[in-house]
C-alpha positions in Angstrom: 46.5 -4.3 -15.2 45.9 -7.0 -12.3 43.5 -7.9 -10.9 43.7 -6.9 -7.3 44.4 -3.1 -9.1 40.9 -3.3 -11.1 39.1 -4.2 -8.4 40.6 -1.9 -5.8 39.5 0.7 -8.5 36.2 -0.6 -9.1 35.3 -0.7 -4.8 36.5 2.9 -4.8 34.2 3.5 -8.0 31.5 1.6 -5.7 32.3 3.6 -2.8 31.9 6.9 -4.6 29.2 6.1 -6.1 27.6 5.0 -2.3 28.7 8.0 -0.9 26.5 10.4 -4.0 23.7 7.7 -3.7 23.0 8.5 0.2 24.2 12.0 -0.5 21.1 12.7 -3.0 18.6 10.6 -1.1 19.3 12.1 2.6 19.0 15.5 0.9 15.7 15.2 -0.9 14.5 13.5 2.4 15.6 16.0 4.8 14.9 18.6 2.1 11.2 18.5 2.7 11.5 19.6 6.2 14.7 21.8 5.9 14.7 24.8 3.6 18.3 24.7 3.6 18.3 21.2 2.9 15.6 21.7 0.1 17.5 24.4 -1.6 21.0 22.0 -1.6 18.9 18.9 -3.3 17.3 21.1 -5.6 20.5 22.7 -6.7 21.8 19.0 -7.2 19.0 18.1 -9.3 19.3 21.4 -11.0 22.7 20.5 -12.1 22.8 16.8 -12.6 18.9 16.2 -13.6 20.0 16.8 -17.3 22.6 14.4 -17.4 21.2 11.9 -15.2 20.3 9.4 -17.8 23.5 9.1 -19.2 25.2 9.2 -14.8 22.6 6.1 -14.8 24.1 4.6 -18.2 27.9 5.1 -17.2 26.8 3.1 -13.5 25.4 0.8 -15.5 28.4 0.4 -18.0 30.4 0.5 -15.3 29.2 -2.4 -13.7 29.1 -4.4 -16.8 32.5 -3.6 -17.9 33.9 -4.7 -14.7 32.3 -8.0 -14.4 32.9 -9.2 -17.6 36.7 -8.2 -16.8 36.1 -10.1 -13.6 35.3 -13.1 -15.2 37.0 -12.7 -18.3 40.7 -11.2 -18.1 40.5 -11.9 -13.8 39.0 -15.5 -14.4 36.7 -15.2 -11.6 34.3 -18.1 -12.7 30.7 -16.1 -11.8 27.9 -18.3 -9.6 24.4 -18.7 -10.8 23.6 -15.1 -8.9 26.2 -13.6 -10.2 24.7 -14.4 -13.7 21.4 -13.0 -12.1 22.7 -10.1 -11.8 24.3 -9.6 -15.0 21.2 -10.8 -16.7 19.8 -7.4 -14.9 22.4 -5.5 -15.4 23.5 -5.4 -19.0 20.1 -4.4 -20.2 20.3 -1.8 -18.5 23.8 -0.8 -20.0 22.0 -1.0 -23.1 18.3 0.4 -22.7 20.3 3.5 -20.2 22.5 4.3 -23.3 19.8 4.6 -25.7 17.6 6.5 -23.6 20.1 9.3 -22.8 21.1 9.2 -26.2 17.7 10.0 -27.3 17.0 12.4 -23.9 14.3 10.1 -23.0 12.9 9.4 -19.3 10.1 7.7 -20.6 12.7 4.7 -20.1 12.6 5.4 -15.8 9.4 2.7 -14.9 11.2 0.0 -17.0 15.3 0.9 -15.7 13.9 1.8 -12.1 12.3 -1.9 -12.1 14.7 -4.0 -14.0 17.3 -2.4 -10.8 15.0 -3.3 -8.6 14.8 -7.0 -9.4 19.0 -6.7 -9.3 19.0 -4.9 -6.4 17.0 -7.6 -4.6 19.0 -10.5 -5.9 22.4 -8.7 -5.1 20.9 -8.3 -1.3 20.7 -12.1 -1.3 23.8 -12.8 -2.7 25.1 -10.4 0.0 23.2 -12.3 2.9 24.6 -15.6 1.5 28.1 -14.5 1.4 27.7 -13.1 5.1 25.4 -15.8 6.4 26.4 -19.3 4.3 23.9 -20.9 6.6 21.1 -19.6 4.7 20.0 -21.5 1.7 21.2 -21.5 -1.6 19.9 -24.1 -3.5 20.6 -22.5 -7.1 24.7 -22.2 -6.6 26.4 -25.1 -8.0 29.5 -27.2 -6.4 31.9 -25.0 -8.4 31.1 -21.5 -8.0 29.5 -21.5 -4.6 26.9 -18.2 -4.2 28.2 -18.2 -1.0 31.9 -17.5 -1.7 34.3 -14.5 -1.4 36.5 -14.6 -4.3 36.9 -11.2 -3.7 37.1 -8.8 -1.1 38.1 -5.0 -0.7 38.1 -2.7 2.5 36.8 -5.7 4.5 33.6 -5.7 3.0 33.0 -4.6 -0.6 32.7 -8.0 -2.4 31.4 -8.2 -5.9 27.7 -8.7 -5.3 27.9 -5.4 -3.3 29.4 -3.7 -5.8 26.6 -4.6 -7.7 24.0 -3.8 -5.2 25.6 -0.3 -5.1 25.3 -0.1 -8.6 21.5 -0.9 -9.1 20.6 1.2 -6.1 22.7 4.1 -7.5 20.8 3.8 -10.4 17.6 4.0 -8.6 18.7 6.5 -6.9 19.7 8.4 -10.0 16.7 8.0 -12.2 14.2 8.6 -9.1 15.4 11.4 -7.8 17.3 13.2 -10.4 16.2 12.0 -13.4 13.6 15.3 -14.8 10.3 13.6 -15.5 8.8 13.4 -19.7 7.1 17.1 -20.2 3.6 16.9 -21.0 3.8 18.0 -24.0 5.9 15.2 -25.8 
């Protein structure tokens, strides 16, 4: 496949996942003042709260897989955020996979904050890319942070794919993600 077919594929992935992401969190916000609301995000949770680890450990696969065909079958040389991100991201392929493996949420404090710290360097990447005035001292002359090698529906670039993905995942092991019993 080429690559303007993998990542067309991949920003629809991104876009999908997006779209369940705001889904799950406007219903478990408007849930606590709307019984209807309430009963839909419970429902949700109902049905995905079992499989959530492993939804959080295919986002995060996901997200690997795809950069690493980025830079390795697309040659898309990644800039020093890029390997930021990865450096949050495949642990979490890794430490996601085991946990729903083993049906273990104890993993959520660790996942939820590993995302977080990807999630917040993906939002910068994304401001550099959109505003190259800011600063960006860590890119190198070669693979600027503040380039758009790639660009789908006008605006889903590969650092907002990842953004996606580590808010998904947050998303996914807040709010879905059934909490250790007490008795284990």
């Amino acid at each position: 496949m080429d690559l303007l077919t993998v990542s067309t594929f991949l920003a629809l992935l991104a876009m999908v996942a997006a779209a369940g992401a705001i889904l799950v969190l406007l219903l478990a916000l408007v849930g606590r003042w709307s019984e209807a609301a309430g009963g839909a995000y419970r429902s949700i949770r109902e049905t995905l709260g079992p499989l959530s680890l492993w939804l959080a450990f295919a986002l995060a696969a996901t997200a690997s897989l795809g950069s690493l065909y980025f830079s390795e079958v697309g040659h898309l040389v990644p800039c020093t955020l890029c390997w930021y991100q990865r450096i949050a991201m495949y642990p979490l392929a890794i430490i996601l996979g085991i946990a729903a493996w083993r049906h273990d949420p104890g993993i959520r404090p660790y996942a939820i904050t590993l995302a977080g710290i990807g999630a917040v360097i993906s939002t910068y990447h994304v401001a550099l890319q959109r505003l190259p005035g800011l600063p960006s001292g860590a890119c190198s002359l070669e693979a600027p942070c503040s380039a758009i090698e790639l660009e789908r529906f006008g605006f889903v670039t590969i650092p907002v794919m990842a953004l996606i993905g580590f808010v998904s995942i947050i998303v996914v092991l807040s709010l879905l993600t059934p909490r250790r019993s007490q008795t284990s």
